[in-house]
N, C-alpha and C positions, 0 to 999 in steps of 0.2 A: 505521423498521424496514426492515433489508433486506432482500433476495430470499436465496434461497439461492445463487442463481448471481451476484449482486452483493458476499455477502462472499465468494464463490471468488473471485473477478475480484479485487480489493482485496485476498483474501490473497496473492496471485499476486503482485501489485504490491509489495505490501511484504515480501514474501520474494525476490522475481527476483534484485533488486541484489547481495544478499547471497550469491549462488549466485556459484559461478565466472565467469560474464561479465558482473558489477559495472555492469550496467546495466539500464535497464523495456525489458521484453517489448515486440517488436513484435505487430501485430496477429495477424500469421500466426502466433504462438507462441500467443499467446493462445486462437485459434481450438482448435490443438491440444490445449493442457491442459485446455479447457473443454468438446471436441466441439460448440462451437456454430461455427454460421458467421458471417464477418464483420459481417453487418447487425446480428443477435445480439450482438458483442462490442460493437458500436461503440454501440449502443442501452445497453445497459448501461455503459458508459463513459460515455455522455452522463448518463444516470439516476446515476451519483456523482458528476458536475461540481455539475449542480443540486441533491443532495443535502447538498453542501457535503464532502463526504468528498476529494474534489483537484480540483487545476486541472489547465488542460491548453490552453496558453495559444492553440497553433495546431493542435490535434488530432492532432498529433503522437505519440505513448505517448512517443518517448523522451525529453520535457521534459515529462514529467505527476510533479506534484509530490502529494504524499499530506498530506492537512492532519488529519483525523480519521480515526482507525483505530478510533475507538470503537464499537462496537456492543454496542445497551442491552440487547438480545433475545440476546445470544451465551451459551450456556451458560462460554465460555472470556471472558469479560470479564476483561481486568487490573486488578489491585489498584493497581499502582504506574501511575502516569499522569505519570509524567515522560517527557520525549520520549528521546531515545538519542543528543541533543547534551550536554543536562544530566547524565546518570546518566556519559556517558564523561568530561566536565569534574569531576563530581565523585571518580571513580574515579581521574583523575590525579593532581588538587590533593590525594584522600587519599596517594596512592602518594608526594607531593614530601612535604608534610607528616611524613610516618613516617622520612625519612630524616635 
């Protein structure tokens, strides 16, 4: 089960990329959107390594890789649990197929 500030932290992560600079939050971004301070971000980020939720192979954010976005206790849990490599290969191979 998460914290509430560990799925902020993880929604953060999986929505950053997506934002206009197509890349993970450094820590000082992270401090910002979460109002905690470093020790705080960086403890929570260690608490979803060991959770199994991402890696982060040199403690780095900007090669933190997100492995489980699940969360069981989320009122907003997805339905569809295909990843967003799957759902865009299928979306293509539909889009070739129809033509």
């Amino acid at each position: 089960m998460l914290t509430d500030l560990e799925r902020k932290i993880l929604r953060i992560l999986y929505n950053f990329p997506h934002s206009i600079k197509k890349r993970m939050p450094t820590i000082r971004e992270l401090e910002i959107k979460t109002g905690k301070d470093e020790k705080t971000v960086r403890s929570v980020l260690n608490g979803l390594v060991r959770g199994g939720y991402i890696e982060s192979p040199d403690g780095n954010t900007q090669n933190i890789k997100i492995i489980n976005t699940r969360d069981y206790d989320s009122p907003f849990k997805r339905k569809n649990t295909h990843n967003k490599k799957e759902v865009l290969t299928n979306l293509v191979s539909t889009k070739v197929s129809k033509k």
